[in-house]
Steps between C-alpha positions, in 0.01 A plus 500: 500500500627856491673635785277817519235266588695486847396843564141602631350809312415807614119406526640194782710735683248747539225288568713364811501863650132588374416134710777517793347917566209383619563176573833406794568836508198552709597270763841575534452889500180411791721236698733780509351846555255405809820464720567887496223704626458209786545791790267735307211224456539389913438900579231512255297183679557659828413872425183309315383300767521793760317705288230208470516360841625766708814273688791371384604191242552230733878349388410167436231612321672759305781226407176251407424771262800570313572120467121453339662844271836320354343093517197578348681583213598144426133330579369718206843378309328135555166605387644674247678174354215267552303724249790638249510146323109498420531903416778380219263217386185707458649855414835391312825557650513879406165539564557389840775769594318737329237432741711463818575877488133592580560312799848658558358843482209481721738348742748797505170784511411324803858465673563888377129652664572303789649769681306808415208290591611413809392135440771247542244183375590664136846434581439120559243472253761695220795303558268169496416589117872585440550122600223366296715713177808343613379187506337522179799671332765201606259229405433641128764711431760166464238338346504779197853488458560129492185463249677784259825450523737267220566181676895541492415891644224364776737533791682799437153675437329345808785632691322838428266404805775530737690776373173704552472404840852612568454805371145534672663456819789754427260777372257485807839539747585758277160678488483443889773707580427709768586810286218391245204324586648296802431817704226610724315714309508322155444140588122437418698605132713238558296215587216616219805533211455120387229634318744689232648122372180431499394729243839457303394160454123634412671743177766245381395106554142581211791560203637122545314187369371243760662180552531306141471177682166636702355603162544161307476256756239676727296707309571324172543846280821375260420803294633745841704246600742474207459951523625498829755241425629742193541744740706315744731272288448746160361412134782257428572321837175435629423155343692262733318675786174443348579105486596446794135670616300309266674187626422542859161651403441135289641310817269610677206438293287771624564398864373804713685698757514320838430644837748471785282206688543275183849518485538340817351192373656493119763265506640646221613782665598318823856606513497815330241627782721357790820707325317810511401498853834371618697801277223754615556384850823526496525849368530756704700745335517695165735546250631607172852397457410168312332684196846510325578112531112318538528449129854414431533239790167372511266529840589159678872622563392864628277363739644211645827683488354791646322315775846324577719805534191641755561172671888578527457858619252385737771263677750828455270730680411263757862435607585885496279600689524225774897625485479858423683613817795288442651726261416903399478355107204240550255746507557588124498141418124465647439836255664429219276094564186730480555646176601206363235329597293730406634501139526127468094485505527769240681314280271204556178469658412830553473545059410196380211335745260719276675451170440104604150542586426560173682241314383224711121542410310494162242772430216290674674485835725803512271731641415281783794427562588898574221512737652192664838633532401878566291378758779281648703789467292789728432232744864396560619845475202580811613202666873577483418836614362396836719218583859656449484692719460205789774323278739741567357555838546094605821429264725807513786470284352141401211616310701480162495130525093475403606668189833282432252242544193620289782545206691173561116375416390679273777478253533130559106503371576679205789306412300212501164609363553766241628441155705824294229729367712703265392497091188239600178590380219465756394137341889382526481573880146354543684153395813553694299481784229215376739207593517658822143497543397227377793229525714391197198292324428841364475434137246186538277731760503772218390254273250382690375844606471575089303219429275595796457829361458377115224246652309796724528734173308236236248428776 
């Protein structure tokens, strides 16, 4: 093939940013800019409930209230995640961002009238519906760019995902800067500014075409299918994409999209379910570092290797900081462990668990299996959340060792389980995994299953 055909087009890289605007963005910039005004937002619940009540905030109460302010945030995430996969189905993948923003701007009116109203329920209830668009936005957003992307592309595009949340997370510190919007006066500004990618999203996502794979396979419209697929992959390149969607679309022999309940009893996707929940699980960090080298050395080696070296900086840490008094240098080994742990799941797990996500499902299944996973996701991020803290509390200097251990696991599980993903199509992956689902008689079962199917059809 030509070697230009390595390169995405302008219409792909700018369809990532239209997407990723909206999309992780959102949750990075919210994860991040709710830490700031934190003093401002306990005066404004006390000055609120003297005004109402006529006494003081009760402590315990007032730290019951700001916990419901920041967690609250990730039960909408959940909610959010069990309803972005049926959103994609019913209003297309851009249709479903497109639609998420509605929810993203009511969310930030509410959090910014909040404090002129004197009502901090609109706080809650506002930073509930940012959630529910965060949740949304990392369920459909990878979905879009692993349907649209060239197969020997898909990685380095889905990494688009997490370099959006990185820079989400930068811009709200940035914005939350005491001498912007991090300060007293300005920080109902703050909190309600997640309403301007919101809108970004709202002027650029309508001038890109919907997923090509959504349109054939799900809608059945070839004619805006082969359109959008122009527009992607250009006039000349745009066949070999348009086989490989027919295939999968003829595999599945108009088998309709599955809800999350069924794919907990399809065999067929046995395995492939049990990878994503054990990579979601096991992510608990983000990066971007691996978009460079996801599709050059394939996704098995990042992540295994990437879990691995967490596991070896998680025995370095430990040991430095059971010895750090021994010596004035140890203390800059247990720093210089932290950033390289921290940059080991960048290079692995952090980029890719999404990019696999989509690879390891065919268009029936994948958007279940993003509610699956993004609801796995919020709920272990809650869950970690609340019981670190006691980690810490009961294992000191130890508590590295449930991570050396979660890694140790988790890449021994993916060294095991997961095949390489890089240049497959969708259907190639789909058999990868069949033996592994359904024992090495595969080929008579399949024939078997045909005949079935022949038998039901002339009936």
């Amino acid at each position: 093939m030509p070697p230009r055909r390595k390169l995405p087009s302008w219409t792909l890289l700018l369809s990532v940013c239209a997407v990723g605007i909206g999309g992780t963005f959102q949750y990075g910039y919210n994860v991040s800019i709710i830490n700031a005004p934190t003093q401002h937002i306990h005066s404004f619940l006390n000055e609120t409930w003297m005004s109402r009540y006529h006494k003081k905030l009760n402590p315990d109460l007032l730290t019951f209230l700001w916990s419901v302010i920041a967690s609250i945030f990730s039960l909408g995430g959940l909610c959010g995640a069990l309803i972005g996969g049926s959103m994609a189905i019913r209003l297309g993948r851009k249709g479903a961002l497109l639609m998420n923003n509605i929810i993203a701007i009511l969310g930030s009116i509410l959090m910014g009238i909040s404090f002129p109203t004197g009502m901090f329920e609109l706080l809650i209830i506002g930073r509930f519906l940012i959630g529910i668009n965060s949740g949304i936005g990392i369920c459909v957003q990878p979905l879009y760019l692993g349907e649209v992307a060239p197969k020997h592309l898909r990685g380095g595009m889905a990494m688009g995902s997490s370099i959006f949340l990185t820079g989400g997370i930068l811009t709200g510190q940035i914005i939350g800067l005491r001498e912007l919007l991090g300060g007293e006066t300005y920080w109902p500004l703050l909190l309600s500014s997640s309403c301007f990618p919101a809108f970004a999203q709202l002027v650029f996502l309508p001038w890109f075409p919907e997923s090509p794979r959504y349109l054939l396979i799900d809608r059945g419209d070839e004619l805006s299918c082969v359109k959008a697929l122009k527009r992607f992959h250009g006039s000349l390149q745009y066949q070999m994409e348009m086989e490989d969607i027919q295939q999968e679309c003829f595999a599945l022999n108009g088998e309709k999209s599955k809800k999350p309940w069924q794919l907990f009893t399809d065999r067929g996707v046995r395995w492939q379910l049990i990878t994503v929940i054990v990579m979601t699980m096991g992510q608990q960090l983000s990066g971007i570092n691996a978009g460079l080298l996801i599709d050059c050395v394939g996704r098995r080696f990042l992540i295994v290797g990437g879990y691995l070296l967490m596991t070896l900086w998680s025995i370095v840490l430990t040991f430095s900081l059971t010895y750090q008094e021994l010596h004035s240098w140890v203390p800059y080994v247990s720093m210089t462990s932290i950033f390289a742990f921290i940059l080991s799941f960048g290079l692995g797990p952090g980029g890719i668990t999404n990019t696999l996500t989509a690879e390891l499902f065919i268009q029936s299944s994948r958007p279940a299996a993003y509610m699956i996973g993004g609801a796995i996701s919020w709920i272990s991020f809650f869950t970690i959340g609340m019981l670190f803290p006691f980690i810490v509390n009961g294992l000191k200097q130890y508590c590295f060792l449930v991570f050396l251990v979660e890694c140790a696991v988790v890449a021994a599980f993916i060294f095991v389980v997961i095949p390489e993903t890089k240049n497959k199509s969708f259907l190639e992956i789909k058999k990868e995994f069949h033996k592994l689902n359904f024992g090495r008689n595969t080929k008579e079962k399949e024939t078997e299953l045909y005949e079935r199917r022949q038998l039901h059809d002339e009936f």
